[in-house]
PDB file of N, CA, C and O in Angstrom:
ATOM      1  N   UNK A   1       2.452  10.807  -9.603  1.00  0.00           N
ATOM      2  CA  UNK A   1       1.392  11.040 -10.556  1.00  0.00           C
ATOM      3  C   UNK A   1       1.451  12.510 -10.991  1.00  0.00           C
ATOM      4  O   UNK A   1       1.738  13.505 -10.325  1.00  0.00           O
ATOM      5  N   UNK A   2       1.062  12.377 -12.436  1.00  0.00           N
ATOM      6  CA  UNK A   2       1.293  14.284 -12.986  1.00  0.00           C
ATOM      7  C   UNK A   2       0.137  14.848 -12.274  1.00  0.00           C
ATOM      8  O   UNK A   2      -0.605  14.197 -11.539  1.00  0.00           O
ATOM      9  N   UNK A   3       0.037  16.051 -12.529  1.00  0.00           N
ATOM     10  CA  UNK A   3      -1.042  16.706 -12.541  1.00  0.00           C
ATOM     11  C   UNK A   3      -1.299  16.714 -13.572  1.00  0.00           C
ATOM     12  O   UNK A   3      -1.924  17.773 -13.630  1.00  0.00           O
ATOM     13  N   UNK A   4      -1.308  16.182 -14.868  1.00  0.00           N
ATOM     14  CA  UNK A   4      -2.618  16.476 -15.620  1.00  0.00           C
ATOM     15  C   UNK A   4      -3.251  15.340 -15.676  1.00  0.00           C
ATOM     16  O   UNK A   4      -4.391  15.329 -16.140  1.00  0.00           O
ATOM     17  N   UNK A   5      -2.660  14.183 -15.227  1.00  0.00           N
ATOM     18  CA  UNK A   5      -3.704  12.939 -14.676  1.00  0.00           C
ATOM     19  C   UNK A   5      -4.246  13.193 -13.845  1.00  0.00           C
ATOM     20  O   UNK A   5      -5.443  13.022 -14.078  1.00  0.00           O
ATOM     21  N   UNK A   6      -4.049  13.585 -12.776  1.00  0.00           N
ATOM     22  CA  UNK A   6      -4.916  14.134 -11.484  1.00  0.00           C
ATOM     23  C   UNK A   6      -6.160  14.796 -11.965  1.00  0.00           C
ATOM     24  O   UNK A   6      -7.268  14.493 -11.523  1.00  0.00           O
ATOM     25  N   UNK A   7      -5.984  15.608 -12.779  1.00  0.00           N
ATOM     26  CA  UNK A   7      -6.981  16.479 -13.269  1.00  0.00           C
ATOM     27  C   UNK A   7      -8.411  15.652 -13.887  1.00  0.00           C
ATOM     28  O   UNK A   7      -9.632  15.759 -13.774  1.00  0.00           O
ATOM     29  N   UNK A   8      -7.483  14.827 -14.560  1.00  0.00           N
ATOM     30  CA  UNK A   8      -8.365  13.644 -14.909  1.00  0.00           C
ATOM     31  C   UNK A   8      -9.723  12.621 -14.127  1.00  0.00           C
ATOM     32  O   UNK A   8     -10.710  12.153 -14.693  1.00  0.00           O
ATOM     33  N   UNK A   9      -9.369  12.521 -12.819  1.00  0.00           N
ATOM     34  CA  UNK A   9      -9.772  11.773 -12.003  1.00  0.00           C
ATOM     35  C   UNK A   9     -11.051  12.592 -11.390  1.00  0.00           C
ATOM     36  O   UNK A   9     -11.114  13.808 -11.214  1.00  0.00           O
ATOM     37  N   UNK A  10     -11.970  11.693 -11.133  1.00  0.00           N
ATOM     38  CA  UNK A  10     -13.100  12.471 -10.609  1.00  0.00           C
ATOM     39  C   UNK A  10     -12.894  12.727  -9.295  1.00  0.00           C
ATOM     40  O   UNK A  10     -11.859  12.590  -8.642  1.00  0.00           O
ATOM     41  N   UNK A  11     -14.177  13.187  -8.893  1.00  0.00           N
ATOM     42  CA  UNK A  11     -13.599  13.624  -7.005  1.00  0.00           C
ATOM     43  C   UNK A  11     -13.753  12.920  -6.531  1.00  0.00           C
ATOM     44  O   UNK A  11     -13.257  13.024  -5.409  1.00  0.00           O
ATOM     45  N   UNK A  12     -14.621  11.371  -6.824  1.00  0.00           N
ATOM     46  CA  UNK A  12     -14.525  10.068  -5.238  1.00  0.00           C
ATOM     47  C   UNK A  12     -13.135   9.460  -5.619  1.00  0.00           C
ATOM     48  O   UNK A  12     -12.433   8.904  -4.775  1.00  0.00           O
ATOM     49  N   UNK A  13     -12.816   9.576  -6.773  1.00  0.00           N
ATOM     50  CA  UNK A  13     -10.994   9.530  -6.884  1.00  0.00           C
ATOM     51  C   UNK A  13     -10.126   9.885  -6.104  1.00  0.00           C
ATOM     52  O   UNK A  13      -9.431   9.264  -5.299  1.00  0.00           O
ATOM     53  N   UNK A  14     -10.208  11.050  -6.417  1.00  0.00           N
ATOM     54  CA  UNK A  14      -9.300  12.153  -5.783  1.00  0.00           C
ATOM     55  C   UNK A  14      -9.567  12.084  -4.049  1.00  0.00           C
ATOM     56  O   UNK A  14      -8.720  12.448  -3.232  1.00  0.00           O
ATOM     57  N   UNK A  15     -10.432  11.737  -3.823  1.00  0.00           N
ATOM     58  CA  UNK A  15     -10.766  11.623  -2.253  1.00  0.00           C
ATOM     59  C   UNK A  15     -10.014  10.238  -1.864  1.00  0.00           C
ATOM     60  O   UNK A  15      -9.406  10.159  -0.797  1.00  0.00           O
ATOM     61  N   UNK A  16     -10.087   8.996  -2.899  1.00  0.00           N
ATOM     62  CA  UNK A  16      -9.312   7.485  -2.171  1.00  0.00           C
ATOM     63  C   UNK A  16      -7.718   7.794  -2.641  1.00  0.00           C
ATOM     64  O   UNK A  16      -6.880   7.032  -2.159  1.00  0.00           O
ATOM     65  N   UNK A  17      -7.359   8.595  -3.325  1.00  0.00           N
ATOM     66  CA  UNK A  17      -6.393   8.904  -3.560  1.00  0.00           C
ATOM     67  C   UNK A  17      -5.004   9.653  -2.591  1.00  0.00           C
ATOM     68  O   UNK A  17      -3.803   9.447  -2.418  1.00  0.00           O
ATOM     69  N   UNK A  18      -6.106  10.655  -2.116  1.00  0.00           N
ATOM     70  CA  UNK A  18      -5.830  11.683  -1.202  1.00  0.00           C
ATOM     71  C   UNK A  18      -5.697  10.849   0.457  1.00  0.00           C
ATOM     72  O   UNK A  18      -4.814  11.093   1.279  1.00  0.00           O
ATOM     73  N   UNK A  19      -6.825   9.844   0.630  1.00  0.00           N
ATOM     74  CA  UNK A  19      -6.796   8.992   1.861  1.00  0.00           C
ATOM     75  C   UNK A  19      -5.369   8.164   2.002  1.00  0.00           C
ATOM     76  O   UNK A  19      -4.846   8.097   3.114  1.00  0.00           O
ATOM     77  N   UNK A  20      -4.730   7.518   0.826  1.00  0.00           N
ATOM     78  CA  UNK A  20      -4.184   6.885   0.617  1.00  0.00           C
ATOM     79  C   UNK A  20      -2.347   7.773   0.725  1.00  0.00           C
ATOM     80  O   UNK A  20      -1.297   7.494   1.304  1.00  0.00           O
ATOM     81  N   UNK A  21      -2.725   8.686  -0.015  1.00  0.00           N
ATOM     82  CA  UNK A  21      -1.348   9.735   0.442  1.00  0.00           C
ATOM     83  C   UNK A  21      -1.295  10.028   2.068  1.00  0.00           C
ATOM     84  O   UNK A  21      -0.253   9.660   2.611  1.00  0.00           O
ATOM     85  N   UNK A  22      -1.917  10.413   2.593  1.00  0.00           N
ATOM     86  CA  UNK A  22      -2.012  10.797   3.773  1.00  0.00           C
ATOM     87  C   UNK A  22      -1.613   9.418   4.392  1.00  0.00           C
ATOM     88  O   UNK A  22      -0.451   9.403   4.798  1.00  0.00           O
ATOM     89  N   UNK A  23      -2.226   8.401   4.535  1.00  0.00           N
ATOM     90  CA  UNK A  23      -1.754   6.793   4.912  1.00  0.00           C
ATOM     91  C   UNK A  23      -0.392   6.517   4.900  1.00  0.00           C
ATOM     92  O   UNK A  23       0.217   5.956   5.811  1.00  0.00           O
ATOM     93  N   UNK A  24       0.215   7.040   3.541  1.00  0.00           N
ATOM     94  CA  UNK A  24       1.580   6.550   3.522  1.00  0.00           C
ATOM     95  C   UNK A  24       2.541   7.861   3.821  1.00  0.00           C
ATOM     96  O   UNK A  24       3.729   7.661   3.569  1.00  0.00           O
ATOM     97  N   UNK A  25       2.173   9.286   4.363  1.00  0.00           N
ATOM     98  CA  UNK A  25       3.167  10.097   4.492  1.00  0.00           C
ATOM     99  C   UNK A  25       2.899   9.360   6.174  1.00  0.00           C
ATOM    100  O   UNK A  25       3.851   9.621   6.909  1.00  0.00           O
ATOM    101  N   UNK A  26       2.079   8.734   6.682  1.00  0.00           N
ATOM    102  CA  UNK A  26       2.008   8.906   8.591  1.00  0.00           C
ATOM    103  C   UNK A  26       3.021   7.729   8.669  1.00  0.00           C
ATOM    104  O   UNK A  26       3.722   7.551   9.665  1.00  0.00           O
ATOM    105  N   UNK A  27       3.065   6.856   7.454  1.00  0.00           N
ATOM    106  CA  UNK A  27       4.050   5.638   7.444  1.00  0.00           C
ATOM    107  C   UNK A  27       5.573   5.728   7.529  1.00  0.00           C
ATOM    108  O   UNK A  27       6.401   5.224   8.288  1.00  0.00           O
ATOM    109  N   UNK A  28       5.670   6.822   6.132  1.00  0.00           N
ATOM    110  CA  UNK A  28       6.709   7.421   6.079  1.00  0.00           C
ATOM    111  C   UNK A  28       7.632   8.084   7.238  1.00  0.00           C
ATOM    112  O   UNK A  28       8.857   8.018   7.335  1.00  0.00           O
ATOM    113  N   UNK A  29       6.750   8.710   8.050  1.00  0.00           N
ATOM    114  CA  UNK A  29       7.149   9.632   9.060  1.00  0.00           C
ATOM    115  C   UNK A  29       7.487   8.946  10.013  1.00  0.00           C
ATOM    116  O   UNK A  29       8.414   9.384  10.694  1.00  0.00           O
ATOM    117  N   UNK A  30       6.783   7.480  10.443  1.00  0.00           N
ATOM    118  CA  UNK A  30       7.078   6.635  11.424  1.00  0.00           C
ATOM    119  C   UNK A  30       8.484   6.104  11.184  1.00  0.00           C
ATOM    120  O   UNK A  30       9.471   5.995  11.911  1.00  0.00           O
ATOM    121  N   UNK A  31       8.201   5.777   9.758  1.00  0.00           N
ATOM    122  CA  UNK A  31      10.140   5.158   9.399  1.00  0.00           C
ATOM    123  C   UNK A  31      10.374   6.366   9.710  1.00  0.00           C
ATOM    124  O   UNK A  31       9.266   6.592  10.197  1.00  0.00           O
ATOM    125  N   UNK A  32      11.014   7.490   9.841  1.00  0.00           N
ATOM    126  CA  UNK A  32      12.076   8.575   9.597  1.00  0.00           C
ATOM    127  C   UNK A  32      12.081   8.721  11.105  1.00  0.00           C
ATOM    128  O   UNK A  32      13.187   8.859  11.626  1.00  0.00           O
ATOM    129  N   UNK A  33      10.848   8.709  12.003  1.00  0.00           N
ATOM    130  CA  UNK A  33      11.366   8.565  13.294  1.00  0.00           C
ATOM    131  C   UNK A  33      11.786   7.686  14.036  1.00  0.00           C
ATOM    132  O   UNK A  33      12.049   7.847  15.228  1.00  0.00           O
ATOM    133  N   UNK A  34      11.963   6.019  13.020  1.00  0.00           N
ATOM    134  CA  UNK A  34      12.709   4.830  13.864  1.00  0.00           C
ATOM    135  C   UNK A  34      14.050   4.853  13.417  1.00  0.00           C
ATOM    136  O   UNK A  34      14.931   4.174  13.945  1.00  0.00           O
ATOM    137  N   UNK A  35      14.296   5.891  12.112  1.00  0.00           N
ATOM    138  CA  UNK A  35      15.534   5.993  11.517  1.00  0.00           C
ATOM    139  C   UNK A  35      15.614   4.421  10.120  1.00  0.00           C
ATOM    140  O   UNK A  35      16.578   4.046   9.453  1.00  0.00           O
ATOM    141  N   UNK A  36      14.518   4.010  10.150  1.00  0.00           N
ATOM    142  CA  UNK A  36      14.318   3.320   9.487  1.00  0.00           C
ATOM    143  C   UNK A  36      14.414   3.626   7.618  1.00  0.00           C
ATOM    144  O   UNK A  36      14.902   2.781   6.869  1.00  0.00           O
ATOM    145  N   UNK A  37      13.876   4.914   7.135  1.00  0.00           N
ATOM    146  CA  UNK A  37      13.574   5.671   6.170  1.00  0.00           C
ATOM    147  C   UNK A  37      15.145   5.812   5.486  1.00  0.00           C
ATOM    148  O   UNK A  37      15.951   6.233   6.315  1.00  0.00           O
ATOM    149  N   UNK A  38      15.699   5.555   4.206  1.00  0.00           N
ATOM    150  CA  UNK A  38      16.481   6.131   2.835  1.00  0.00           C
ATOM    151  C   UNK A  38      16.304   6.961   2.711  1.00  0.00           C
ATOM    152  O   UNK A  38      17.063   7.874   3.034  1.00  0.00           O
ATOM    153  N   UNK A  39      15.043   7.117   2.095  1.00  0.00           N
ATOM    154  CA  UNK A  39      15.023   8.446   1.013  1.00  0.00           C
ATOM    155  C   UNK A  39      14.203   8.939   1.746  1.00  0.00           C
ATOM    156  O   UNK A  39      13.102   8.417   1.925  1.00  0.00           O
ATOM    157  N   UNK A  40      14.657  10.269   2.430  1.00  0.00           N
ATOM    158  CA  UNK A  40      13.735  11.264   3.633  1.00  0.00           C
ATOM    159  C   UNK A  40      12.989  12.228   2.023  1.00  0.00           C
ATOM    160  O   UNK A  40      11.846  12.686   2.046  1.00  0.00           O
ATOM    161  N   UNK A  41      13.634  12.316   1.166  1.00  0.00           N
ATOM    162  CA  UNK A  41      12.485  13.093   0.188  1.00  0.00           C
ATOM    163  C   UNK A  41      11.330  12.280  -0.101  1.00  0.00           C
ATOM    164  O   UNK A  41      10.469  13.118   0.168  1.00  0.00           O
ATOM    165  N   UNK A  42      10.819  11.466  -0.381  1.00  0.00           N
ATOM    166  CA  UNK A  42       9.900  10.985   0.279  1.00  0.00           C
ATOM    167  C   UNK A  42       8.948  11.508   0.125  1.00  0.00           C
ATOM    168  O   UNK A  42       8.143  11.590  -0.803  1.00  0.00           O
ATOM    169  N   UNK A  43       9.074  12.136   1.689  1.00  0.00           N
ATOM    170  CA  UNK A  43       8.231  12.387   2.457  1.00  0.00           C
ATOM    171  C   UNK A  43       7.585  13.999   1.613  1.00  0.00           C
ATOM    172  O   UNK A  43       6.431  14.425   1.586  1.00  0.00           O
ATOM    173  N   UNK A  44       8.586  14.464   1.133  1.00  0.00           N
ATOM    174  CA  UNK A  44       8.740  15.951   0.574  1.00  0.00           C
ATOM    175  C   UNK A  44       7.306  15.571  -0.631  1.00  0.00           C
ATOM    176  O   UNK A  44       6.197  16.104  -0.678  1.00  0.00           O
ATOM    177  N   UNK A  45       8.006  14.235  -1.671  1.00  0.00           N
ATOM    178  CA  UNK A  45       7.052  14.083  -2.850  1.00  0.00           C
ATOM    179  C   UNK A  45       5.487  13.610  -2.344  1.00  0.00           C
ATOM    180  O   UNK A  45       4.588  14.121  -3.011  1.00  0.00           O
ATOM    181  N   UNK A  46       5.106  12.798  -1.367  1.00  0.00           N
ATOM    182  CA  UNK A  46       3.873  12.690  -0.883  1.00  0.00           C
ATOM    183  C   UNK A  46       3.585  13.751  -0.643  1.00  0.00           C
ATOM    184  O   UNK A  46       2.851  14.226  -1.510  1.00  0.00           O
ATOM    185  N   UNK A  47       4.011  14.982   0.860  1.00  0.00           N
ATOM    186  CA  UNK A  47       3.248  16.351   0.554  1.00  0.00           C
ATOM    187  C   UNK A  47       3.003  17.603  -0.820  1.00  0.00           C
ATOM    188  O   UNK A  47       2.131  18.358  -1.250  1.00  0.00           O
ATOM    189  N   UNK A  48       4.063  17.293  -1.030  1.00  0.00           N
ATOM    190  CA  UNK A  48       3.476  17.931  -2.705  1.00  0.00           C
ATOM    191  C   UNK A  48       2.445  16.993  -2.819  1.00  0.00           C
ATOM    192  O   UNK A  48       1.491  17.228  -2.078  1.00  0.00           O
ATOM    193  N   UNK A  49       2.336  15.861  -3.626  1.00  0.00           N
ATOM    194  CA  UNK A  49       0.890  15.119  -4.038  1.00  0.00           C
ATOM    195  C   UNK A  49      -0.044  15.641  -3.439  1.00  0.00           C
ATOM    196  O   UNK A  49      -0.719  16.199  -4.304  1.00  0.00           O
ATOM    197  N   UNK A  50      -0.612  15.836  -2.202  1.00  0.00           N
ATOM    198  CA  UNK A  50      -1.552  15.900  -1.131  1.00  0.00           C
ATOM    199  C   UNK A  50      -1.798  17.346  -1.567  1.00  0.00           C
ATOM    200  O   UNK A  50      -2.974  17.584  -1.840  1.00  0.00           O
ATOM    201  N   UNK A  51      -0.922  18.379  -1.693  1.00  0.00           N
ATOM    202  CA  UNK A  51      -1.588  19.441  -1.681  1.00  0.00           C
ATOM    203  C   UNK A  51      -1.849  19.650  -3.302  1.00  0.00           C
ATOM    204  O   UNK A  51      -2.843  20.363  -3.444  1.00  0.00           O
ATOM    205  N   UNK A  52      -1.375  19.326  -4.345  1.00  0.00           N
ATOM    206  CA  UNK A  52      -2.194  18.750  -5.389  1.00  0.00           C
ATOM    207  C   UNK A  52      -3.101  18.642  -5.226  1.00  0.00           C
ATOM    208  O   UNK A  52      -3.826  19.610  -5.454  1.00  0.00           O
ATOM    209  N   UNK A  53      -3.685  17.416  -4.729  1.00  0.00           N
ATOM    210  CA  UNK A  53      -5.027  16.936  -5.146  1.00  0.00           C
ATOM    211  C   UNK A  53      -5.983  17.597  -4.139  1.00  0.00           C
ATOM    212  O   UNK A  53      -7.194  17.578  -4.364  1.00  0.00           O
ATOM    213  N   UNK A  54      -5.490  18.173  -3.054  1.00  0.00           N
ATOM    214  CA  UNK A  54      -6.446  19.422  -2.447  1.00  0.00           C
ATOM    215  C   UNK A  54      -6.602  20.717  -2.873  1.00  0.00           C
ATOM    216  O   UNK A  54      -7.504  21.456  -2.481  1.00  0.00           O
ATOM    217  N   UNK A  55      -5.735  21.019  -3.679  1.00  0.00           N
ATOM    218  CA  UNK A  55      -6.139  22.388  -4.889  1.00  0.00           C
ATOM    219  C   UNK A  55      -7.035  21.429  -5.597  1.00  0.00           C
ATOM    220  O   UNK A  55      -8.216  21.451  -5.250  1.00  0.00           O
ATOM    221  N   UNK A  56      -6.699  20.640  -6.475  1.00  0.00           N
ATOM    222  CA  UNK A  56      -8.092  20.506  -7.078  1.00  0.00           C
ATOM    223  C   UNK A  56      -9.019  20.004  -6.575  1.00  0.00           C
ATOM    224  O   UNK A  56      -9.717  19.584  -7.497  1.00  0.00           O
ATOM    225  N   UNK A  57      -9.730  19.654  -5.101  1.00  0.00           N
ATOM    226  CA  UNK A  57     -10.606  19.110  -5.307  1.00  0.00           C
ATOM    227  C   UNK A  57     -11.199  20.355  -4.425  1.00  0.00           C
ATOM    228  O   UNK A  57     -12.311  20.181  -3.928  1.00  0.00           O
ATOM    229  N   UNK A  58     -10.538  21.588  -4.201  1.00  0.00           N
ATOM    230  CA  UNK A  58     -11.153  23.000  -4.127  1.00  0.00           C
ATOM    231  C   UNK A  58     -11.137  23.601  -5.315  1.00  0.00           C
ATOM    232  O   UNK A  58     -11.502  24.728  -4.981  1.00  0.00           O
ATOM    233  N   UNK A  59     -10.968  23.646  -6.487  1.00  0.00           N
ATOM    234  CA  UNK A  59     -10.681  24.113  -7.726  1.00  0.00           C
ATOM    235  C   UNK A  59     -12.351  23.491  -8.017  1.00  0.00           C
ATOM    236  O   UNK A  59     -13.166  24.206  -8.600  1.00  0.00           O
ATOM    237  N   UNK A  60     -12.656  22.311  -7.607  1.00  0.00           N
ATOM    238  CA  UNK A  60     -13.822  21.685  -8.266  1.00  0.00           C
ATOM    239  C   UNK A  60     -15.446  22.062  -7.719  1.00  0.00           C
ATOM    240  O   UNK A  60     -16.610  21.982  -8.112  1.00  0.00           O
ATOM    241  N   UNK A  61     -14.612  22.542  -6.488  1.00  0.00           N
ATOM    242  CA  UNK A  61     -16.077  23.054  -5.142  1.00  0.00           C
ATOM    243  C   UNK A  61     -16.497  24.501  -6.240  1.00  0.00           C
ATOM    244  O   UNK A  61     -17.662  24.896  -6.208  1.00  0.00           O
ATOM    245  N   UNK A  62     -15.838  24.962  -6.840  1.00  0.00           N
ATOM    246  CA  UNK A  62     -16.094  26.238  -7.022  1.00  0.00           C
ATOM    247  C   UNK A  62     -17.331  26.011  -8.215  1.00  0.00           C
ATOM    248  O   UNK A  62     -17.898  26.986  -8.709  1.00  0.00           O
TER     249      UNK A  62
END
């Protein structure tokens, strides 16, 4: 997802959004430690997302 859709989304969004990244990087990580996991970037593009949508939903506290 871009960030300027992100931007878009309100904050109980951005909060099931953010639950949902976090869900699938602990998934991710489980494949990469059964050796199960392809594409170990991945894991790279979910933490980018995550800290995305936690700049903005501190961008929004302000």
């Amino acid at each position: 997802m871009e960030f300027k859709e992100l931007k878009k989304k309100s904050e109980s969004e951005l909060h099931r959004i953010l639950a949902e990244s976090r869900d699938k990087l602990r998934d991710l990580r489980f494949k990469d430690a059964n050796k199960q996991l392809k594409n170990v970037r991945e894991i790279r593009k979910v933490r980018e997302m995550i800290a995305r949508i936690l700049t903005l939903l501190n961008s929004k506290k302000e």
